[in-house]
KOLFIFI-919402 format. One record per residue (C-alpha): y, z, x; residue in three letters; residue number from 1. Coordinates in Angstrom, 2 decimals, decimal comma. Layout:
BEGIN
+---------+---------+---------+---------+-----+
:       v :       w :       u : residuo : num :
+---------+---------+---------+---------+-----+
:       Y :       Z :       X :     Ala : NUM :
...
+---------+---------+---------+---------+-----+
// end
This chain:
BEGIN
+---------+---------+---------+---------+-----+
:       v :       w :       u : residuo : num :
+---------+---------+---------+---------+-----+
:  -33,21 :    9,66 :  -31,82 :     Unk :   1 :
:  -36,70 :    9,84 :  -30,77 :     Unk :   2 :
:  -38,67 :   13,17 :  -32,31 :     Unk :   3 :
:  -39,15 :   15,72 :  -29,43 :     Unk :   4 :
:  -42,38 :   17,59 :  -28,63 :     Unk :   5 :
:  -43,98 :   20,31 :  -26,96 :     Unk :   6 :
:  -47,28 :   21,28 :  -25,39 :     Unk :   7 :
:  -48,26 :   24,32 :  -23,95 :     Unk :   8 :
:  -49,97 :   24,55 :  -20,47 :     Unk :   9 :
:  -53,18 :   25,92 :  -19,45 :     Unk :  10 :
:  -33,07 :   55,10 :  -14,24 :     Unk :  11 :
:  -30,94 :   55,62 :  -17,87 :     Unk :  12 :
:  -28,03 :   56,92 :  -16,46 :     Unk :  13 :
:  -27,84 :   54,95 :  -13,58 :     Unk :  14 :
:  -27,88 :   51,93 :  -15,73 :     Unk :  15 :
:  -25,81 :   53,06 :  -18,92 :     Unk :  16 :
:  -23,25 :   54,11 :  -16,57 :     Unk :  17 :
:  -22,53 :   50,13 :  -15,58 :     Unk :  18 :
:  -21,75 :   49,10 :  -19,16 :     Unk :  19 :
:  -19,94 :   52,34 :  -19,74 :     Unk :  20 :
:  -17,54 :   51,90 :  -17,00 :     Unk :  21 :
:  -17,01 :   48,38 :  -17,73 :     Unk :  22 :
:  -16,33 :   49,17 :  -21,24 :     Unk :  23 :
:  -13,69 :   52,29 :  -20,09 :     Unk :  24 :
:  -12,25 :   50,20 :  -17,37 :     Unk :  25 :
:  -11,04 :   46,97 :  -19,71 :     Unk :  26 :
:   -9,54 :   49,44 :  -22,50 :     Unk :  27 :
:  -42,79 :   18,07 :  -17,93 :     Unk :  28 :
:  -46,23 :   18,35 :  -19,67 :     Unk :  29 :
:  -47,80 :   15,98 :  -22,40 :     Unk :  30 :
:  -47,35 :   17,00 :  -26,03 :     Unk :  31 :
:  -48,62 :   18,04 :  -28,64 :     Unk :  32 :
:  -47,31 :   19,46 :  -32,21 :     Unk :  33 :
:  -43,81 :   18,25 :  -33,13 :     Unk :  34 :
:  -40,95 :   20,67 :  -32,31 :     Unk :  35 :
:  -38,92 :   19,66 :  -35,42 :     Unk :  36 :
:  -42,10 :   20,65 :  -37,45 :     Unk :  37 :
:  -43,23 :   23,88 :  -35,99 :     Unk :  38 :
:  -40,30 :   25,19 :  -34,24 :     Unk :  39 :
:  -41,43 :   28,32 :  -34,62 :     Unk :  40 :
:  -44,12 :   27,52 :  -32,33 :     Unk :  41 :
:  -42,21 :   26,04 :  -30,05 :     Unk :  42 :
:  -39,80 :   28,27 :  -29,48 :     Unk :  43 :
:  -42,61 :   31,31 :  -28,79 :     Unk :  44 :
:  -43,43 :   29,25 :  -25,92 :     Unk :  45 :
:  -40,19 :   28,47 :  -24,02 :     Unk :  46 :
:  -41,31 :   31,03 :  -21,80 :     Unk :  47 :
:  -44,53 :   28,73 :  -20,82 :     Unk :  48 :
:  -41,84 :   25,71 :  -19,99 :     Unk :  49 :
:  -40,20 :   28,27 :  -17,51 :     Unk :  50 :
:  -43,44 :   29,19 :  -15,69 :     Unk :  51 :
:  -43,77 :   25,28 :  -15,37 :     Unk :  52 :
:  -40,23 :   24,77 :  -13,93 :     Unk :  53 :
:  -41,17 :   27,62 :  -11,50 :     Unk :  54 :
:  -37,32 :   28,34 :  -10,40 :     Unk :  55 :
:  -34,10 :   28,08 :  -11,14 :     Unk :  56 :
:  -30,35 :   28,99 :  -11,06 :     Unk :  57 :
:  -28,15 :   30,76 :  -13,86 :     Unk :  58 :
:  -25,32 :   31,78 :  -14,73 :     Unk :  59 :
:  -24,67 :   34,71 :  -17,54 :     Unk :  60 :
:  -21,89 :   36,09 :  -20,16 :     Unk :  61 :
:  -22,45 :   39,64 :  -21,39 :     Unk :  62 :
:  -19,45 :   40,28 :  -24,26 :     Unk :  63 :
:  -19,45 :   43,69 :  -25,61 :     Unk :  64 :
:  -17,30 :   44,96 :  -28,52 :     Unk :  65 :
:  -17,32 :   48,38 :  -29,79 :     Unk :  66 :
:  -13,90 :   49,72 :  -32,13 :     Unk :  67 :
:  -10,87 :   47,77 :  -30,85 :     Unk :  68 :
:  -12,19 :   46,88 :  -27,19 :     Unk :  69 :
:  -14,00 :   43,55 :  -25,80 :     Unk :  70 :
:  -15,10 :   42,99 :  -22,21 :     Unk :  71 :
:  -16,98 :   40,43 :  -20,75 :     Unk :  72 :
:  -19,08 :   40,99 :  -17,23 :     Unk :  73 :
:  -20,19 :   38,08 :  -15,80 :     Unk :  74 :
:  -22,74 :   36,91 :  -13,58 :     Unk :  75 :
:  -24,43 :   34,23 :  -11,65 :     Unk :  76 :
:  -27,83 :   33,69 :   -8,85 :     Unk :  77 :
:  -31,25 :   32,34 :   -8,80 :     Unk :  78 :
:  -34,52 :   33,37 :  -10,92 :     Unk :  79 :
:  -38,41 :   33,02 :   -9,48 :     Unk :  80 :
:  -40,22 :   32,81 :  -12,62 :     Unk :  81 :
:  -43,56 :   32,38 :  -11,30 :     Unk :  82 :
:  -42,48 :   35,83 :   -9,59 :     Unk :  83 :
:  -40,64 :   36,97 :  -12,35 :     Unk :  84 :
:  -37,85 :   38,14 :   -9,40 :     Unk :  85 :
:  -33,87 :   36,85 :   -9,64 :     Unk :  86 :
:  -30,72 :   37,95 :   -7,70 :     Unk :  87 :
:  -27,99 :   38,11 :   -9,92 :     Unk :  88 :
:  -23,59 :   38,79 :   -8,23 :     Unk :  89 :
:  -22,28 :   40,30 :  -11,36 :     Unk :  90 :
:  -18,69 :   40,55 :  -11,89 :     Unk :  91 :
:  -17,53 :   43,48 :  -14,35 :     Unk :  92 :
:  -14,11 :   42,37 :  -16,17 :     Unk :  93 :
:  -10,53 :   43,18 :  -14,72 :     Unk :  94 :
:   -8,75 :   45,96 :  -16,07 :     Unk :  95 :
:   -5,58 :   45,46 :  -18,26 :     Unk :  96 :
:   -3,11 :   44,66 :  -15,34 :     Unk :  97 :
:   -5,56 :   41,81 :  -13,95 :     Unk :  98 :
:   -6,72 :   43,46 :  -11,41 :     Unk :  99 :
:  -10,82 :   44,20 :  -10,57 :     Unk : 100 :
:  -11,87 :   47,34 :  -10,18 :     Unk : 101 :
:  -14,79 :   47,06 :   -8,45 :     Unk : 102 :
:  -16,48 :   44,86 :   -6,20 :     Unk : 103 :
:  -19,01 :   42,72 :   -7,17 :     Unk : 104 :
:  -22,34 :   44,23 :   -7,62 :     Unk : 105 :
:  -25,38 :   42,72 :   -6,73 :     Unk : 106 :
:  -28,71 :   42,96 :   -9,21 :     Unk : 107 :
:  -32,20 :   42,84 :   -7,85 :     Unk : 108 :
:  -34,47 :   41,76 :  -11,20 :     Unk : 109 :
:  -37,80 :   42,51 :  -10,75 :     Unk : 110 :
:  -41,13 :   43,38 :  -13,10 :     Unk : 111 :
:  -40,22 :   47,06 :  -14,58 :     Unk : 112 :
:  -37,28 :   47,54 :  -12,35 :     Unk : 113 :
:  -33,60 :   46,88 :  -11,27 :     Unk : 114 :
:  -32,23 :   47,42 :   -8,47 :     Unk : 115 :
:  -28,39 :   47,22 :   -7,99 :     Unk : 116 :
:  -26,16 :   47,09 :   -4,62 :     Unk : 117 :
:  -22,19 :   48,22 :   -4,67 :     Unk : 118 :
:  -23,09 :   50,28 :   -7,50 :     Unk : 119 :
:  -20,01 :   52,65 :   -7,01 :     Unk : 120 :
:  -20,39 :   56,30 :   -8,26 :     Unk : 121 :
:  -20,97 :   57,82 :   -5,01 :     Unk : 122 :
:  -23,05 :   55,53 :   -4,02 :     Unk : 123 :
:  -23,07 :   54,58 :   -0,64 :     Unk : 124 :
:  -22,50 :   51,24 :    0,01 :     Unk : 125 :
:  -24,97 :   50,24 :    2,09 :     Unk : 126 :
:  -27,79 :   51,72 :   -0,11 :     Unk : 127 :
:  -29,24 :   50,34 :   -3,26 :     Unk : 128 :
:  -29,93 :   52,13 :   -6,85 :     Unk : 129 :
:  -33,27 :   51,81 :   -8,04 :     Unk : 130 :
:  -33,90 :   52,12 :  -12,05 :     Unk : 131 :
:  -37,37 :   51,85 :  -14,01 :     Unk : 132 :
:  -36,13 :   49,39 :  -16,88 :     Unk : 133 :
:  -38,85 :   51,06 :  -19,06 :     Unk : 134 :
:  -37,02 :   53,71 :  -19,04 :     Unk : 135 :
:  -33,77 :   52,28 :  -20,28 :     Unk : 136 :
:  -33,27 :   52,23 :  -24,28 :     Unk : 137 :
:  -32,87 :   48,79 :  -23,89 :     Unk : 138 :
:  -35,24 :   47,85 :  -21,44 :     Unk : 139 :
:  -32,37 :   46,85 :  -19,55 :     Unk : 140 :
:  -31,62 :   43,49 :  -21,88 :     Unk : 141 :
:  -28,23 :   45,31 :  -21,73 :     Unk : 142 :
:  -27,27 :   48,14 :  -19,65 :     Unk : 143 :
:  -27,18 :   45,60 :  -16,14 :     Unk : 144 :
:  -24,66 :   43,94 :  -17,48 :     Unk : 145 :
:  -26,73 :   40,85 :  -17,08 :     Unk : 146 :
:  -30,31 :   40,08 :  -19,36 :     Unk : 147 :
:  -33,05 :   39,06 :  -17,04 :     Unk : 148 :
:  -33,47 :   35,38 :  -17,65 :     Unk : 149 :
:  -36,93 :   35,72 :  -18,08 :     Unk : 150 :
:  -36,71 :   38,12 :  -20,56 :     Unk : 151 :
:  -34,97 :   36,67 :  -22,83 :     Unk : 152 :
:  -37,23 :   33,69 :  -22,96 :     Unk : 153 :
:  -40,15 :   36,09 :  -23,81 :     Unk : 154 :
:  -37,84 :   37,99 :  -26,81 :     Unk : 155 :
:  -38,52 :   34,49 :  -27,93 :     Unk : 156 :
:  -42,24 :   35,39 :  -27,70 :     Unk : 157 :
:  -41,53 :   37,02 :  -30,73 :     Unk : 158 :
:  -39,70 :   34,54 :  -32,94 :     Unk : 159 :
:  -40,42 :   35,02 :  -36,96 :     Unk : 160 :
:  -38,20 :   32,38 :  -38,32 :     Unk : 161 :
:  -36,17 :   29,03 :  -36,37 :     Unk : 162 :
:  -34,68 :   26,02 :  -37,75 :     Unk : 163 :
:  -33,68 :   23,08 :  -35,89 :     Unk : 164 :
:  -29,92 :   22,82 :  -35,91 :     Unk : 165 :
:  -29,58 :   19,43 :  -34,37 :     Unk : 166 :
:  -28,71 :   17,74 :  -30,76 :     Unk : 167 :
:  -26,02 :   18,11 :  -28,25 :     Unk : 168 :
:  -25,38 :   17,80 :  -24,81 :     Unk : 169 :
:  -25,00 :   20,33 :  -22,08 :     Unk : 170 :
:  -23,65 :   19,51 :  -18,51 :     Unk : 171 :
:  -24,80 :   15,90 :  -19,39 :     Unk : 172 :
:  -28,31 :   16,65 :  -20,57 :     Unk : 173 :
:  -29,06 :   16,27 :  -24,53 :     Unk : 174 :
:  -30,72 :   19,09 :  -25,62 :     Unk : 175 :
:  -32,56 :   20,50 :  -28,74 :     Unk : 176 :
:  -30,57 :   23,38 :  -30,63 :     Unk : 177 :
:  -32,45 :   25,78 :  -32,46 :     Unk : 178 :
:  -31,14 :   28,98 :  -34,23 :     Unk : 179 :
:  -33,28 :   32,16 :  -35,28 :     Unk : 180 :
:  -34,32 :   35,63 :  -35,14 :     Unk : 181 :
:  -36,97 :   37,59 :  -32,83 :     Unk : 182 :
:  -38,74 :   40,58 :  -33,42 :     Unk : 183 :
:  -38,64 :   42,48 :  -30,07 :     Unk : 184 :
:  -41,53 :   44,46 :  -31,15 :     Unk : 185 :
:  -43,61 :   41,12 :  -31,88 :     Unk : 186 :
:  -42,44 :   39,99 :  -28,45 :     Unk : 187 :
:  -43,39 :   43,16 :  -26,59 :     Unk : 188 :
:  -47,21 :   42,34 :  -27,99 :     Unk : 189 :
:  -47,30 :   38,98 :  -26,82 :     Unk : 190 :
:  -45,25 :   39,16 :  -23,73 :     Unk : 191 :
:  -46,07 :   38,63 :  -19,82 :     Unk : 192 :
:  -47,11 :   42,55 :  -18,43 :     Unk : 193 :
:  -43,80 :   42,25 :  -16,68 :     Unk : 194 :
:  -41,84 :   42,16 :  -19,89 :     Unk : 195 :
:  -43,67 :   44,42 :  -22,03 :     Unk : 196 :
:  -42,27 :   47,70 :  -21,20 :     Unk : 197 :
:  -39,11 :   46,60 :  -21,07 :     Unk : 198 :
:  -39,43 :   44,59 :  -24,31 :     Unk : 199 :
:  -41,18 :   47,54 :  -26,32 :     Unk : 200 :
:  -38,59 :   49,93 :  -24,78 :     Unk : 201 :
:  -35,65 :   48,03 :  -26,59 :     Unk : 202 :
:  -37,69 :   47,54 :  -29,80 :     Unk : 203 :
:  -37,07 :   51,45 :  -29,92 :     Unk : 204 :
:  -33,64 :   51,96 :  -28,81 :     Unk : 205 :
:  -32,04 :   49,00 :  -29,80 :     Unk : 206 :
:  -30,37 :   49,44 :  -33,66 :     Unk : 207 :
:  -32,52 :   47,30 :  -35,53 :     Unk : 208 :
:  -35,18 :   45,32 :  -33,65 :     Unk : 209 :
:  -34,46 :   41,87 :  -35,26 :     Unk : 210 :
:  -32,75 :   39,55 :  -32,67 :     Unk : 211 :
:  -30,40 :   37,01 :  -34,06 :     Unk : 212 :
:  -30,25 :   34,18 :  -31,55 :     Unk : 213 :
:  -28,91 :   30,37 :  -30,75 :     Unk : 214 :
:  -31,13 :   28,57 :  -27,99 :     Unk : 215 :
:  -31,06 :   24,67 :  -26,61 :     Unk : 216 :
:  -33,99 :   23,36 :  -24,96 :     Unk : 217 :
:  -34,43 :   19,87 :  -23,06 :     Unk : 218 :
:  -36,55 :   17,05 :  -23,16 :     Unk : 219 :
:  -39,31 :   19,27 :  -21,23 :     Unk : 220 :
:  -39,15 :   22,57 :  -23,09 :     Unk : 221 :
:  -37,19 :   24,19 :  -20,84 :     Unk : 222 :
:  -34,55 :   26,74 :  -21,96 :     Unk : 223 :
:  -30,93 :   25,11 :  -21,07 :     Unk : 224 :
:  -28,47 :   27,67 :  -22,91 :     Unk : 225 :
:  -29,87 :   31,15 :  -25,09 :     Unk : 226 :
:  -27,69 :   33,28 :  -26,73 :     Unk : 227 :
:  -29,10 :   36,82 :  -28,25 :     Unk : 228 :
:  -27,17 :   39,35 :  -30,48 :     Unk : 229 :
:  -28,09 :   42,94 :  -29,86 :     Unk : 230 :
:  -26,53 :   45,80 :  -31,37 :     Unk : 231 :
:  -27,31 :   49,66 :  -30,08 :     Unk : 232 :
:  -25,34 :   53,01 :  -29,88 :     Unk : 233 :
:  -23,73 :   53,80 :  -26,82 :     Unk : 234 :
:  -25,34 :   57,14 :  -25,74 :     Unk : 235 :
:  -21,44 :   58,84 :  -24,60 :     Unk : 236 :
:  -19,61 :   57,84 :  -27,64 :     Unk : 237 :
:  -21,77 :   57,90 :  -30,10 :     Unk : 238 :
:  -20,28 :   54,45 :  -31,20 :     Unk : 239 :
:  -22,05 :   51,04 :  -31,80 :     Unk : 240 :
:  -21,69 :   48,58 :  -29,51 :     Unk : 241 :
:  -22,08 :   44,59 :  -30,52 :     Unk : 242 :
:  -23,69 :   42,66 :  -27,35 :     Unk : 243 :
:  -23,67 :   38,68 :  -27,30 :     Unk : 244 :
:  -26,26 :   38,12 :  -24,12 :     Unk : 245 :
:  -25,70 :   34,57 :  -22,74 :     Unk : 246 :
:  -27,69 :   32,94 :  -20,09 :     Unk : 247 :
:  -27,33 :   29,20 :  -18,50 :     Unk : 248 :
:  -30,23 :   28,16 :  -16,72 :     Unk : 249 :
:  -30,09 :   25,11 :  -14,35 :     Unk : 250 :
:  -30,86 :   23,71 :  -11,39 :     Unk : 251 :
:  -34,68 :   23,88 :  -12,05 :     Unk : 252 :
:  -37,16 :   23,79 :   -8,89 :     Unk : 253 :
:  -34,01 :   25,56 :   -6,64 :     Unk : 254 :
:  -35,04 :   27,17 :   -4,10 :     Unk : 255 :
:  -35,31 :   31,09 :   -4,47 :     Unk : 256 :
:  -35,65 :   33,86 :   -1,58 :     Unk : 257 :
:  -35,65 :   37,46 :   -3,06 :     Unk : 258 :
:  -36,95 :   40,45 :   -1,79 :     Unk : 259 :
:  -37,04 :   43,67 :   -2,95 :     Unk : 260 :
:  -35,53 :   46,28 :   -0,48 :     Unk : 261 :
:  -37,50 :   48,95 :    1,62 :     Unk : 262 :
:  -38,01 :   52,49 :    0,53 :     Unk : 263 :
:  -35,83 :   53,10 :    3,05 :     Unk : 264 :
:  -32,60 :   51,38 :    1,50 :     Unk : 265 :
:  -32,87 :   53,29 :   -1,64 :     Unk : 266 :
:  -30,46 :   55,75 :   -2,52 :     Unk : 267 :
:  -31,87 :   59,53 :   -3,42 :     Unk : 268 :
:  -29,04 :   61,39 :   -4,42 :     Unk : 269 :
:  -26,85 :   62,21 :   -6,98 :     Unk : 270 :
:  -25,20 :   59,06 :   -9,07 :     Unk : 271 :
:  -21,91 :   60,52 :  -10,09 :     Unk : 272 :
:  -20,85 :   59,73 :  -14,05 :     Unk : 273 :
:  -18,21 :   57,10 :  -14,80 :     Unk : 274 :
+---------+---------+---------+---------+-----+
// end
């Protein structure tokens, strides 16, 4: 197989409460520098390949584990990246008789904030919930139940070591599979303005800010399949929680219409605890 290369072109509570209740409720650019070679480099600018792409759809796994309970919430929409805005439907897990809980909720991503739609906990259900992901411990790579897509290219921002694990195929595209770790506080440096908060923010509150992660990019530099491993403590039981973040991104150049709802829309009250 040919060699592939790369070039690169010119709240808390609110939030905390999601995972919480899920957790309680389941008791084409020229190239140049050889991937292989420096995959370091290339994987600190996956990001770039994104930009490039301009759009696309995802899907996304979030499996938590903390004593002798897993859950998985999952979710699936669209991502602007040239916006840096995505509409996620997440789906938190069924509780033990098979049954969901809740409906689905519905995740605004935007630069520094999330908003979220069917919340629950008192909120009404025409309103949305508004949180600054700065704010969040983990700069909400976590507590949405979903990681931004876009930010978890730029934790790659701030890979320190990769290896090239070999090819594969996804959904009938061969891809590139690399395997590493990210410093999130490295990342947070070198990361778009909309990222940084959010990135620095979980290079504080996460338990160690080393990222462990699997990622498979295509012919173009584009991120097909990323995997991250967080660990932090959950703030109501003291407990630490293991997090394996995946997002599937396809679909690249789909069109994307997301906008942010008026001030209006916006719930002010009281979020009950769950």
């Amino acid at each position: 197989m040919a060699q592939r290369q790369h070039g690169r072109a010119g709240g808390t509570v609110v939030a905390a409460g999601l995972v919480a209740c899920a957790c309680l409720g389941a008791s084409g650019c020229g190239s140049s520098g050889s991937a292989a070679e420096d995959p370091v480099h290339t994987l600190r600018e996956a990001s770039d390949a994104l930009l490039r792409a301009k759009s696309s759809r995802a899907r996304t796994s979030m499996e938590m584990a903390t004593g002798g309970t897993r859950v998985t919430i999952r979710g699936e929409g669209v991502y602007d990246y040239t916006r840096q805005l995505g509409r996620l439907k997440v789906m938190l897990p069924q509780d033990p008789t098979g049954r969901t809980a809740h409906r689905p909720i519905t995740e605004l991503l935007a630069p520094g904030a999330l908003f979220m739609k069917n919340r629950g906990a008192g909120v009404p259900a025409d309103k949305w919930v508004r949180v600054e992901t700065a704010g969040l411990s983990d700069g909400n790579l976590v507590t949405g139940g979903a990681t931004d897509p876009f930010a978890a290219a730029e934790v790659l921002r701030g890979t320190r070591s990769a290896t090239l694990v070999g090819t594969t195929h996804l959904a009938g595209t061969e891809v590139w599979h690399y395997r590493g770790t990210a410093d999130l506080s490295a990342a947070a440096r070198t990361a778009s303005p909309g990222a940084r908060d959010s990135l620095g923010a979980a290079a504080k509150g996460f338990a160690t800010a080393v990222v462990p992660f699997d990622v498979y990019l295509d012919d173009e530099g584009r991120i097909r399949k990323i995997r991250h491993r967080f660990s932090f403590v959950n703030g109501r039981q003291k407990a630490t929680v293991a997090v394996a973040s995946t997002a599937l991104l396809y679909d690249f150049g789909a069109p994307v219409d997301v906008r942010l709802p008026p001030e209006g829309d916006i719930y002010a009250g009281r979020i009950a605890e769950e």
